[in-house]
N, C-alpha and C positions, 0 to 999 in steps of 0.2 A: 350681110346684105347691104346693098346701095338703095340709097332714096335719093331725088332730086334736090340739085341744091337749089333750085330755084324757088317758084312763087309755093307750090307744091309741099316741097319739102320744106321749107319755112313754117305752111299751115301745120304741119305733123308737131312738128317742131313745139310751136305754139299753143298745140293742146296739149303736147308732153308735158310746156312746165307750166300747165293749167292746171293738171293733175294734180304735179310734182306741191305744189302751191297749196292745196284744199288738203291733200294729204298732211303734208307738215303741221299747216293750222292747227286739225284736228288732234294731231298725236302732240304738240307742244303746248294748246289749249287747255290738252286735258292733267296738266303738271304745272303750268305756269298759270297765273300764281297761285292755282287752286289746291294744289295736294298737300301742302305742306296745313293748312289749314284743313282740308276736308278729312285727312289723318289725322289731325289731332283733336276732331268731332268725335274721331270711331275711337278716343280713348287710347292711342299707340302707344305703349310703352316708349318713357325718353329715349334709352336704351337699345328699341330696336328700330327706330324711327330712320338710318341708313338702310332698313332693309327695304323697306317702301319705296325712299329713292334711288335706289342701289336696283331695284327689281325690270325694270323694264331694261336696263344697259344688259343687263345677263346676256340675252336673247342674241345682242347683236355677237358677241365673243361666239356664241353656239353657231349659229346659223346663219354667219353672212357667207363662212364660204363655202358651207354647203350648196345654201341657194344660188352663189355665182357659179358653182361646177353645173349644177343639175342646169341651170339657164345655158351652159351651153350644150347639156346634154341632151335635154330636153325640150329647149328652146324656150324662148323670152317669154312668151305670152302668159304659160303656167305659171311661172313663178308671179309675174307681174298680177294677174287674179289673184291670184291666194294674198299679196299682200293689199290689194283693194279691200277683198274680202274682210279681212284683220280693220284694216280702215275701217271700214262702215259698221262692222259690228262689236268690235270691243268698248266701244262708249257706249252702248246703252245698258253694256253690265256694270256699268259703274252703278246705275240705279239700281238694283241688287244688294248690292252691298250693307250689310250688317255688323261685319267687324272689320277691324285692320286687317288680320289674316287672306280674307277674303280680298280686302284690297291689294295688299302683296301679290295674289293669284292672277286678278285683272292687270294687272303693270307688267307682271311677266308675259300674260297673254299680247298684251297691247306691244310691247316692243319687239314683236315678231313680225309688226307688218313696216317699221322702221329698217328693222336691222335683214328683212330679204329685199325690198322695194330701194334701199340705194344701191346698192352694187350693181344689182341688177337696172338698176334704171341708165345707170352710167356703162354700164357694156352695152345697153340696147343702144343709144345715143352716140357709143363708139365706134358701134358698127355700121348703123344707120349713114353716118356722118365724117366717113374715113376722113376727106380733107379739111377738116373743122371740127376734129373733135374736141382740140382743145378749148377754142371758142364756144363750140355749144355745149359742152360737159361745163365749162364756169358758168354759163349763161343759166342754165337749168338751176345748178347749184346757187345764184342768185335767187332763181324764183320760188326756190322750197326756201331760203332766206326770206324771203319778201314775206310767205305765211309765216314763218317762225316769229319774227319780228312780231306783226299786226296778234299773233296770238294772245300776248302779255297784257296788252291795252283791251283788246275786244273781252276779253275774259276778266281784268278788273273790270271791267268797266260792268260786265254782266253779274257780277257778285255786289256791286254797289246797288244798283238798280234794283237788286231782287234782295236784298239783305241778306248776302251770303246764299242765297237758296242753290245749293250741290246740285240737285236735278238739271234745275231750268237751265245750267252751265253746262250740264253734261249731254245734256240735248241737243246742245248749240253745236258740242263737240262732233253730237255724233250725224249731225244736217253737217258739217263740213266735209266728216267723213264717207259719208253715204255721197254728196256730192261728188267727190273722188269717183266712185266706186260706179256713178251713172255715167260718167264721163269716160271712164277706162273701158271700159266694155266696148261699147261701137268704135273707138278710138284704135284699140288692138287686133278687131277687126276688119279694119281695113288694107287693105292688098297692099304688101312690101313692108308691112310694119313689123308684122312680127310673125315668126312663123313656129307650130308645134312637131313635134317628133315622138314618134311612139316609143313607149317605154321598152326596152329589149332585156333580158336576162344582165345583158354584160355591163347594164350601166354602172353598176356597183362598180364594177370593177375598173372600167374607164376612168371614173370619177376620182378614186382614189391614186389611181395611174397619174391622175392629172396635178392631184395635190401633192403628190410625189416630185413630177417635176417641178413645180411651183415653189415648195420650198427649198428644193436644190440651186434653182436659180440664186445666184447672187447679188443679182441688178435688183431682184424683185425685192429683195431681203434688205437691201439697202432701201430703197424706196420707201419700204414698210416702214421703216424704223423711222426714216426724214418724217412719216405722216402723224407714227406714231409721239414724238417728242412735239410734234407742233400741238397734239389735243391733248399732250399730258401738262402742255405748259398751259394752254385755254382752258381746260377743265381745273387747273388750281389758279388762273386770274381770276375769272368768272365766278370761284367761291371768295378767294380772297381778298379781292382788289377791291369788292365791298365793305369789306371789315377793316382794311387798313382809311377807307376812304371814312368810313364812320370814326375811328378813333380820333382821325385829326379834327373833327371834327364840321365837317360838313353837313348838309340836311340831305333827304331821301331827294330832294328836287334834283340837286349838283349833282349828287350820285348815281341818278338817272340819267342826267346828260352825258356825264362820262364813261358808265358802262352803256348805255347806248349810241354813243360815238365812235366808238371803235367798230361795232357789228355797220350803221350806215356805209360807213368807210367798206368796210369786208361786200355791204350789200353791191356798190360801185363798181370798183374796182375789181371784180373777180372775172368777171367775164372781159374786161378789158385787156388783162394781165394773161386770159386763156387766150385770145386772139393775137395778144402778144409775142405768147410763147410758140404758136403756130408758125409763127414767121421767122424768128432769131430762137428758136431750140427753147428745151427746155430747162437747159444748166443754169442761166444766167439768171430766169427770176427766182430760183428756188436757192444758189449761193445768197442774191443780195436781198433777197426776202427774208428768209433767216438772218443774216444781217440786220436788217432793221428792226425786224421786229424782236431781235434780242437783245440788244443796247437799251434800249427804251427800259427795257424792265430794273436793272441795273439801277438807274437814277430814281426808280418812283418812290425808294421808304425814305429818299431823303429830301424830297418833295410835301410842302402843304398847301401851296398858292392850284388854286380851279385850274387858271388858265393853261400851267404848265404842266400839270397832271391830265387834261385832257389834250393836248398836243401830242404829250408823248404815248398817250390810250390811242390817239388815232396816227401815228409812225406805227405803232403796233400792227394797229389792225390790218394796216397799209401792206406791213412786211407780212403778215398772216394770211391774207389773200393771195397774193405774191407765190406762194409757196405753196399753198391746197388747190390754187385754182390750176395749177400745171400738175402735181402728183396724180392724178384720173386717167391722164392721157399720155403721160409717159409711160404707166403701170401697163395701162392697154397698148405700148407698142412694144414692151421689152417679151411678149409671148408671142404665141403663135396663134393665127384667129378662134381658132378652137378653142382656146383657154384665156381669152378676154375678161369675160364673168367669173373663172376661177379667180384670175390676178385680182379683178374687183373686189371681189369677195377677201381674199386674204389680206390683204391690204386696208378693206374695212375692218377685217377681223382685228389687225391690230393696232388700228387705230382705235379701239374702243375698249381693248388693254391699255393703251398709254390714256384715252381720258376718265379713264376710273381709276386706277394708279396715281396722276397729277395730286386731286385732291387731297389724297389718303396720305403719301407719300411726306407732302408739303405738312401736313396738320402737322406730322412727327417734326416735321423741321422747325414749326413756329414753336409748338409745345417743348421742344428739346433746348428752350433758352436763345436760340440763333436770331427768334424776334423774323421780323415784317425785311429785315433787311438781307440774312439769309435764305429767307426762304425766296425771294426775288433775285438773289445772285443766284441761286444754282440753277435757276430757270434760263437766264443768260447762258453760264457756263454749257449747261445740257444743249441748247441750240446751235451756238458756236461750237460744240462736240461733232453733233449733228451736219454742220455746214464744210467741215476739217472732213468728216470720213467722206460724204460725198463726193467732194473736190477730188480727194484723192480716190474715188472708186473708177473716175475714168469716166464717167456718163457725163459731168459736165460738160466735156467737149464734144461729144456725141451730137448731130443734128437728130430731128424729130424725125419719123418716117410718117410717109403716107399709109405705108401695104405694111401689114405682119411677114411673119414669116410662116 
């Protein structure tokens, strides 16, 4: 369906990534910087302490594309509740909580209203928004940025104030989340936004029909893999770029500026880069995005000056925007409107295999003797791999479409 592009469809728009924003908070709130400390309150074995972080990513590999097929078999709305729903109440079972186990259970619950509410949020937004979806899929994508960001800070900052107190943190998580979840309601019911479909016998089988065709596409399959190498390289900066940043020896202060320069950067420029790609296709920022932000990495283990270690964190983030803020809406035009939310879906799916693979992969590379200096060149290499097969798949030259097929 069409919504207006004018004053109308802006206000739509506007509560979308108001949602999109109190959603994020709360699910990134409830892990930064808090889990890592409130598991090793509940006594986690060293040993098993990836399964707690490892726990809530599961969810999205299960069920992003399920919940993109059934969003379009079913229509947006459904899916879109059920992940409010997950929002507003998986934080207050964090108060519950008695052992690590138990914790593990809540994380896995909780990364079920992450991993159906983006795919799906980005084919409603696709759909909504034929001639600007790339512009408004980045712009969204900023504003669940904008919570993500603000979560790290409001949540130290509530573990200071309250001397560590878990609760009164979890509470705040779940006033973010239940926010969401007042918001989405009247929001979805409003005429043209989203509409429901009764469930029929054959939807199984549609569905599977659909993810049939999906992975037979080639375009899609490539695309996948362009998104999946960008969050397998982000999920091993994001772990390691801290650690190499501490051995040279810098404070948590420096460390903060430059792992948080790179995400400002991402925060800006993403929507700028989908408004971009709208106009001049979407081959161009996704070759010279890659490009940038693969180079960059290349030079950081033989770096120890601030300035130039945060220069090259924000090229990075530059070419990482670059590159995720166009993947959304090219995925949504290489289908057919029917299968929007499947392509979203599969495409989150495997983007959430390359960024839990990234860190795993990379630990064996540091641990395997290669040092801080290999494991940052194969990141390079894997992207520049990544920019070689695209080029030559043919879509670079491809103009964007308005209409599916």
């Amino acid at each position: 369906m069409k919504v207006s592009q004018g004053n109308g469809g802006n206000k739509i728009f506007l509560i979308f990534c108001a949602i999109g924003a109190f959603a994020i908070l709360s699910s990134t709130m409830s892990k930064d910087p808090v889990l890592n400390l409130f598991s090793k309150s509940l006594g986690t074995p060293d040993a098993l302490t990836g399964f707690v972080a490892a726990a809530s990513t599961i969810p999205g590999i299960l069920v992003s594309l399920p919940a993109g097929s059934l969003s379009d078999i079913l229509g947006r709305r459904k899916l879109l509740l059920i992940s409010s729903f997950v929002f507003a109440s998986a934080p207050f079972l964090y108060l519950l909580i008695g052992t690590w186990w138990q914790l593990v259970l809540v994380r896995f619950y909780h990364g079920f209203a992450t991993a159906i509410f983006v795919p799906v949020a980005n084919a409603t937004i696709a759909e909504l928004f034929p001639q600007k979806k790339g512009e408004r899929i980045s712009a969204f994508s900023s504003a669940t940025l904008v919570g993500r960001s603000i979560a790290p800070f409001l949540g130290g900052y509530i573990l200071v104030v309250t001397n560590n107190n878990f609760n009164t943190l979890y509470l705040a998580v779940g006033v973010a989340g239940f926010t969401a979840l007042i918001v989405t309601i009247p929001f979805l019911f409003r005429q043209g936004v989203s509409s429901d479909k009764k469930y029929s016998k054959g939807t199984t089988s549609i569905m599977f029909k659909d993810w049939k065709s999906i992975a037979r596409n080639r375009s899609v399959q490539i695309v996948s893999f362009i998104e999946a190498t960008q969050y397998y390289a982000y999920g091993a900066i994001e772990y390691f770029l801290v650690g190499y940043l501490n051995n040279v020896g810098m404070n948590s202060f420096s460390i903060g500026i430059i792992t948080g320069g790179y995400l400002l950067i991402v925060l800006i420029f993403t929507p700028i880069v989908g408004r971009f790609s709208d106009r001049v296709g979407r081959g161009i920022p996704i070759i010279y995005g890659t490009i940038i932000g693969g180079l960059p990495l290349l030079a950081i283990p033989f770096l120890k000056n601030f300035t130039l270690l945060l220069f090259l964190a924000l090229v990075y983030g530059f070419g990482f925007s670059m590159v995720t803020s166009t993947i959304p809406a090219l995925g949504s035009e290489l289908v057919a409107k029917t299968q929007i939310g499947t392509s979203m879906g599969f495409i989150s799916t495997i983007m959430d295999v390359g960024q839990t693979l990234g860190p795993i992969i990379c630990g064996f590379i540091l641990s395997a003797g290669l040092g801080y200096i290999g494991l940052f060149a194969s990141l390079t290499v894997l992207l520049l791999l990544s920019c070689v097969i695209f080029s030559l798949s043919g879509m670079a030259r491809s103009k964007n479409t308005s209409d599916n097929l």
